[in-house]
NULO-122150 format. One record per residue (C-alpha): z, x, y; residue in one letter. Coordinates in steps of 0.25 Angstrom, whole numbers, padded with zeros to 4 digits, always signed. Layout:
N
ZXYa
...
This chain:
431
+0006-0062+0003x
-0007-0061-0005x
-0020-0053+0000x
-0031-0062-0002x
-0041-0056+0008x
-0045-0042+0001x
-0057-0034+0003x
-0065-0029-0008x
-0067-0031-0021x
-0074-0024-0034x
-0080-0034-0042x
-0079-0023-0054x
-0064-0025-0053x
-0065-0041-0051x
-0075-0041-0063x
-0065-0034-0073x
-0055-0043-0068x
-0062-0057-0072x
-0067-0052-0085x
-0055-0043-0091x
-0043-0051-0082x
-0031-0043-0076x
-0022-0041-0088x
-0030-0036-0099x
-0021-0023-0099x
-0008-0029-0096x
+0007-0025-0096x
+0012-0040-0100x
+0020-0039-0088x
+0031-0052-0088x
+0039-0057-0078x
+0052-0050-0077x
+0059-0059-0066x
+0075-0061-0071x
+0072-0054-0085x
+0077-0040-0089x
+0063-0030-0087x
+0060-0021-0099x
+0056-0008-0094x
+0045-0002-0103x
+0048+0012-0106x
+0033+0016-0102x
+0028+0018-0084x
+0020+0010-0079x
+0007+0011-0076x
+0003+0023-0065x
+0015+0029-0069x
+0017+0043-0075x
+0028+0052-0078x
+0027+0057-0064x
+0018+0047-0055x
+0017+0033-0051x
+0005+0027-0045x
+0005+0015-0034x
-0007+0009-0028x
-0008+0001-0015x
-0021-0007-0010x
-0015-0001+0004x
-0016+0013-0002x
-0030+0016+0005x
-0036+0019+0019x
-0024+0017+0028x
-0015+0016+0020x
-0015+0028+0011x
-0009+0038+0021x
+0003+0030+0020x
+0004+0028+0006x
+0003+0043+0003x
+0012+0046+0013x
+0022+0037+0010x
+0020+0041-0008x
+0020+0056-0001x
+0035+0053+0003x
+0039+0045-0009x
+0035+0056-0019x
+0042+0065-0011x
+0055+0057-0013x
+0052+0056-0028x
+0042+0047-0030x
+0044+0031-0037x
+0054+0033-0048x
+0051+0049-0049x
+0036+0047-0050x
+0025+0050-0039x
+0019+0040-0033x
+0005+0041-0032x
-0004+0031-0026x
-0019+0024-0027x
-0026+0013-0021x
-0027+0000-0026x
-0040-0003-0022x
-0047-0013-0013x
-0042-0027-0015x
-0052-0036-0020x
-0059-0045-0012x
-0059-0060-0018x
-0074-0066-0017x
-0082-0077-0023x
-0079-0077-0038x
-0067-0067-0036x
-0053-0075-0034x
-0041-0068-0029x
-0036-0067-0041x
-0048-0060-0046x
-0047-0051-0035x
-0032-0048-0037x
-0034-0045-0051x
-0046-0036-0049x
-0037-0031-0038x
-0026-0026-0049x
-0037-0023-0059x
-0039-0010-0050x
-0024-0007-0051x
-0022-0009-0067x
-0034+0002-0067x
-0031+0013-0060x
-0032+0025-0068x
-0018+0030-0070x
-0012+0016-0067x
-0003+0011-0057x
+0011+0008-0055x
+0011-0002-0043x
+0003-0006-0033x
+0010-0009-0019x
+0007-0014-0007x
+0002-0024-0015x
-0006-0038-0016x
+0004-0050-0021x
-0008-0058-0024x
-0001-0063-0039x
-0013-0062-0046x
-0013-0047-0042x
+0002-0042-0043x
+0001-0051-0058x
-0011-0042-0063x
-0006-0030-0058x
+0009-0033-0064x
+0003-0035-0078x
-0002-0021-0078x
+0012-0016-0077x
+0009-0013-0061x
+0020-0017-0052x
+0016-0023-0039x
+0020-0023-0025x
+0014-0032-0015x
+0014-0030+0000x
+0028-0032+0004x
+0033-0043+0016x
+0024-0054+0012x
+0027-0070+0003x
+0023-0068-0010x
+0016-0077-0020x
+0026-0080-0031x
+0017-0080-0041x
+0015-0065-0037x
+0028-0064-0044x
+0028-0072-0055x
+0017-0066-0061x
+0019-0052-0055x
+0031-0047-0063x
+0029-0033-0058x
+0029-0035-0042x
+0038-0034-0030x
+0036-0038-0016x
+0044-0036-0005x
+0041-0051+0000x
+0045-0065-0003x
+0038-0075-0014x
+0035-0090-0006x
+0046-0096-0013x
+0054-0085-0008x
+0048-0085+0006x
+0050-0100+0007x
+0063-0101+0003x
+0066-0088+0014x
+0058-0097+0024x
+0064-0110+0023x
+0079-0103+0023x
+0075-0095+0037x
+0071-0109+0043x
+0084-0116+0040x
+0092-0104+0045x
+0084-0102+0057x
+0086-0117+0059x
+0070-0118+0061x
+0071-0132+0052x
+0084-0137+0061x
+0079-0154+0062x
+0065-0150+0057x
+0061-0163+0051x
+0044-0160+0048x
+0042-0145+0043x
+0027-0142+0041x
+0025-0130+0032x
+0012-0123+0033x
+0009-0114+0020x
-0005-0110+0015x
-0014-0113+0001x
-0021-0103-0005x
-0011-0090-0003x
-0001-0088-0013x
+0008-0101-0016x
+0013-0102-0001x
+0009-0118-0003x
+0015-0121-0013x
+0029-0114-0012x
+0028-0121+0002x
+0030-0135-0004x
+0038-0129-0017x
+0048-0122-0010x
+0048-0123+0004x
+0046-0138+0007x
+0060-0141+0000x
+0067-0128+0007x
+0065-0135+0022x
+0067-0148+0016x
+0079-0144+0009x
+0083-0136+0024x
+0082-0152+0029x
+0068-0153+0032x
+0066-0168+0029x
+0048-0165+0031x
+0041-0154+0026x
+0027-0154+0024x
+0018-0142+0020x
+0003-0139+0025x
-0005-0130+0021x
-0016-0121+0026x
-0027-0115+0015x
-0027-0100+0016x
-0042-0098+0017x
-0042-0108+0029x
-0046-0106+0044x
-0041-0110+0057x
-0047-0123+0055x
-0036-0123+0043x
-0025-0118+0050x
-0030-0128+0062x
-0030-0141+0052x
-0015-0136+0047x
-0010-0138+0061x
-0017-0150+0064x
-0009-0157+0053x
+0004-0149+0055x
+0003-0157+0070x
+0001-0170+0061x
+0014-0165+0053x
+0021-0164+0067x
+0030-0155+0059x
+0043-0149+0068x
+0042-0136+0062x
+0030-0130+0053x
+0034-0119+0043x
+0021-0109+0040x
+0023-0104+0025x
+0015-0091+0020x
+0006-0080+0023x
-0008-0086+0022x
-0014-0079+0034x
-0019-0093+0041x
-0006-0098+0043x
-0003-0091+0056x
-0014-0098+0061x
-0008-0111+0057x
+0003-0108+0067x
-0008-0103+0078x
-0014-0118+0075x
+0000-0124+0077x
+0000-0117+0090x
-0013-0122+0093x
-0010-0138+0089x
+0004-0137+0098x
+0013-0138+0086x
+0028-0141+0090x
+0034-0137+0077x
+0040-0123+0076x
+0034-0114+0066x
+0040-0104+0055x
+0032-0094+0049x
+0034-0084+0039x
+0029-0070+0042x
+0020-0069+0031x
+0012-0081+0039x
+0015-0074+0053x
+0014-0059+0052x
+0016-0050+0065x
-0002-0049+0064x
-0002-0062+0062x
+0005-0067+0073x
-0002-0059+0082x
-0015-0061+0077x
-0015-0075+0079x
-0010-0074+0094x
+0004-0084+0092x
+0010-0070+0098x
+0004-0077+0111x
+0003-0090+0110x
+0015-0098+0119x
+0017-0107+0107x
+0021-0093+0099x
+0036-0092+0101x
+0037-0109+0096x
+0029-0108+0086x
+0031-0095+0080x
+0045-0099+0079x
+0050-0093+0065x
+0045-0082+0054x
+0053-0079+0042x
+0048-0067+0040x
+0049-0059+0024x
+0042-0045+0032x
+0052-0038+0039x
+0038-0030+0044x
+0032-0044+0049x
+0039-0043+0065x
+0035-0036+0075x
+0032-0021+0076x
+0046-0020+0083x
+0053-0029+0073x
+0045-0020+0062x
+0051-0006+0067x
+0067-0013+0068x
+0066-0016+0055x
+0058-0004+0049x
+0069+0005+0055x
+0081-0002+0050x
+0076-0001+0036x
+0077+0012+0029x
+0066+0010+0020x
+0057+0008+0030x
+0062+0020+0037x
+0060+0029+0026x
+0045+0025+0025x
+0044+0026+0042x
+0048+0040+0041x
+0038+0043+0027x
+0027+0039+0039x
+0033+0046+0051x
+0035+0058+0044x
+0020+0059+0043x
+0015+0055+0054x
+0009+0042+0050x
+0012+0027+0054x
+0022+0019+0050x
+0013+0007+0044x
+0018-0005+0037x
+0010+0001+0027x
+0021+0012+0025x
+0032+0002+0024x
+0026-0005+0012x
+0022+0007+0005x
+0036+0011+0006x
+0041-0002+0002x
+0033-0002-0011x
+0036+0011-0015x
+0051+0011-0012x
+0051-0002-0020x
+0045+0003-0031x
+0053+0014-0032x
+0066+0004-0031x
+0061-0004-0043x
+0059+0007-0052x
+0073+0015-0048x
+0081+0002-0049x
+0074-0002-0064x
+0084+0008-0072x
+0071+0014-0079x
+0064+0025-0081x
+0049+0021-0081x
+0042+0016-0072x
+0035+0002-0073x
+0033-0010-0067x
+0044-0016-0075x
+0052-0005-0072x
+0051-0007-0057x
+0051-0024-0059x
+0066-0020-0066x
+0070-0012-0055x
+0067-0022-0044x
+0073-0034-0052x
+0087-0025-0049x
+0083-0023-0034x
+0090-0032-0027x
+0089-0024-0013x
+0078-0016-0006x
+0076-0010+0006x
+0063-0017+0011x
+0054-0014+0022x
+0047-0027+0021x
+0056-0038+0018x
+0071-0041+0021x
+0081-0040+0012x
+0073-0035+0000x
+0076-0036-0016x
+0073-0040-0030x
+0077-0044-0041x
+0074-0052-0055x
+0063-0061-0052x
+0062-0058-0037x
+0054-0048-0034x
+0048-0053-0021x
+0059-0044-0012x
+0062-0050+0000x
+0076-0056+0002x
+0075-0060+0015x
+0067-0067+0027x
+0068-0064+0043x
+0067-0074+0053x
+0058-0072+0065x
+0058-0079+0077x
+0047-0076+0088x
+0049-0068+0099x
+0040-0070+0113x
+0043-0057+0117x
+0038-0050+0107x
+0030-0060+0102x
+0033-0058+0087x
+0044-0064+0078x
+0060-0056+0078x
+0070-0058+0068x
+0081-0069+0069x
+0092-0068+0062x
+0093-0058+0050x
+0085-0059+0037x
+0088-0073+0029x
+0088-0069+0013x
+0079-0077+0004x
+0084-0091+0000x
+0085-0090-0017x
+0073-0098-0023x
+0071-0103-0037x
């Protein structure tokens, strides 16, 4: 998931950017995936003999009495391999404007972090906007995006310093198009419709790369893909249903996580679709859902008739609390909250996540220092992790997006929200 609405900017920063570039002081970072890493006998930057220092955009306001609550606990318990974490903002996200692109603003962005006095290690919690995790990487600084979401596969191949706890498209559609077969949601489909998004990562284009010849492959003898432009409004979304009803597909399958494609489906519901719909939860979060009021529409329990969900956070609060309680990790951070007297956010869960999974790189790695290449080695040889976002979580040479598995969902009147069926589905292998 990239952040593309942000909310301030300093042209100071966006001016330094467009004159100097990004990579003027550069490691030379290269891609690491399936080649041996070579540690350099030298830390990375932020790091001292005794400290390590992290930044979050999310470490402000709010958010900060968890953070220090949270670092609190895990110095206590030694710190990230035997160094003291200590933390610092990473500023206000730039705001794109006339004459300032988005990748402008993420460089400018990651200008604020390559300067911080004293340097920085990684930031987490982080945007995966390529252009952002790219820059930062070529400063040695690992990155780690906001865990649970699909992810841009260029983010990874130019950002050979970042873990996610998500899925790439290719990924997501290959996990996507396996859970309809299993589920039986394709059984005599003969017109799929696949509703994606242009101008948001490269949902479009893995649609017809990748998951048109999975549902044909699956039997589908029609699959036809239709797009809606992320900056549109519901006259867009409007028009898209319009010529799904002159498709007359049997079932519509909704792709990404541009924020208007939940009100496609409100439009399918609107033009009396009959086709069933699938979604995946990155289209159809919890908020979402309810925002858009399918929760109490009478079409709701037909059309919302599948999610395949990457979140293990993205059912409702009762789903939520099963799973956090069954999952140590998660557990662990609960009680780091409880103890005092502070509450359990999702926030939390993530800080949690980050930090044990930097931790995890570095302890795994074989090495003294501590570097981003040094924490990529790590994760190449971590196969397992015990996830609070995802299911089914590892890594490895060339896969460093960490979900291994998807959920499906089915919605539920009497709750009104979506509940698991079946047990998690591990990821198909893709190319």
């Amino acid at each position: 998931m990239r952040f593309v609405r942000r909310t301030a900017f300093s042209l100071s920063l966006v001016t330094a950017v467009l004159v100097t570039g990004c990579s003027a002081t550069t490691t030379g970072a290269q891609n690491p995936a399936g080649a041996e890493i070579s540690v350099p006998e030298t830390p990375g930057p932020g790091v001292t003999a005794t400290d390590i220092t992290l930044a979050s955009v999310s470490y402000s306001d709010t958010g900060k009495a968890t953070w220090d609550t949270i670092v609190a606990a895990y110095n206590a318990a030694g710190g990230i391999a035997g160094h003291k974490i200590t933390m610092v903002t990473q500023g206000v996200p730039t705001r794109t404007a006339p004459g300032v692109s988005r990748a402008d603003a993420a460089r400018t962005d990651c200008l604020a972090v390559t300067e911080h006095p004293g340097g920085v290690f990684a930031v987490l919690v982080a945007s995966s906007d390529p252009d952002f995790t790219s820059c930062v990487n070529d400063h040695g600084i690992v990155a780690v995006p906001v865990a649970g979401f699909a992810i841009d596969s260029s983010t990874f191949e130019r950002s050979p310093y970042t873990a996610v706890l998500g899925l790439s498209y290719e990924r997501l559609a290959a996990g996507l198009a396996a859970q309809l077969q299993g589920a039986g949601f394709l059984k005599d489909a003969k017109n799929v419709a696949v509703v994606t998004a242009t101008g948001v990562d490269d949902e479009d284009s893995v649609a017809q790369r990748t998951l048109v010849p999975l549902l044909k492959s699956a039997g589908v003898p029609n699959v036809t893909v239709t797009t809606v432009d992320t900056r549109g409004t519901g006259e867009a979304a409007a028009s898209v249903a319009l010529k799904l009803k002159s498709i007359a597909p049997d079932r519509i399958v909704v792709f990404g996580s541009a924020w208007n494609l939940i009100s496609v489906v409100q439009e399918v519901v609107k033009q009396q679709l009959a086709a069933p719909v699938a979604l995946t939860d990155v289209a159809v979060t919890r908020s979402r859902f309810e925002f858009s009021g399918l929760s109490n529409a009478p079409e709701s329990q037909r059309v919302q008739s599948v999610v395949v969900n990457i979140s293990t956070q993205s059912g409702a609060q009762l789903q939520q609390d099963r799973v956090n309680a069954a999952n140590p990790a998660a557990v662990k951070c609960m009680k780091i909250m409880s103890d005092n007297h502070l509450a359990i956010r999702s926030l939390a869960l993530k800080v949690c996540e980050s930090l044990d999974l930097l931790k995890a790189g570095l302890e795994r790695s074989g090495s003294a220092q501590v570097n981003a290449q040094a924490f990529i080695k790590g994760l190449n040889a971590l196969s397992s992790f015990p996830s609070v976002s995802v299911y089914q979580a590892g890594f490895g040479p060339g896969r460093h997006d960490g979900a291994g598995a998807t959920q499906l969902m089915k919605y539920s009147s009497a709750c009104t929200c979506f509940e698991p069926a079946g047990s998690p589905m591990p990821v198909p292998a893709t190319k």
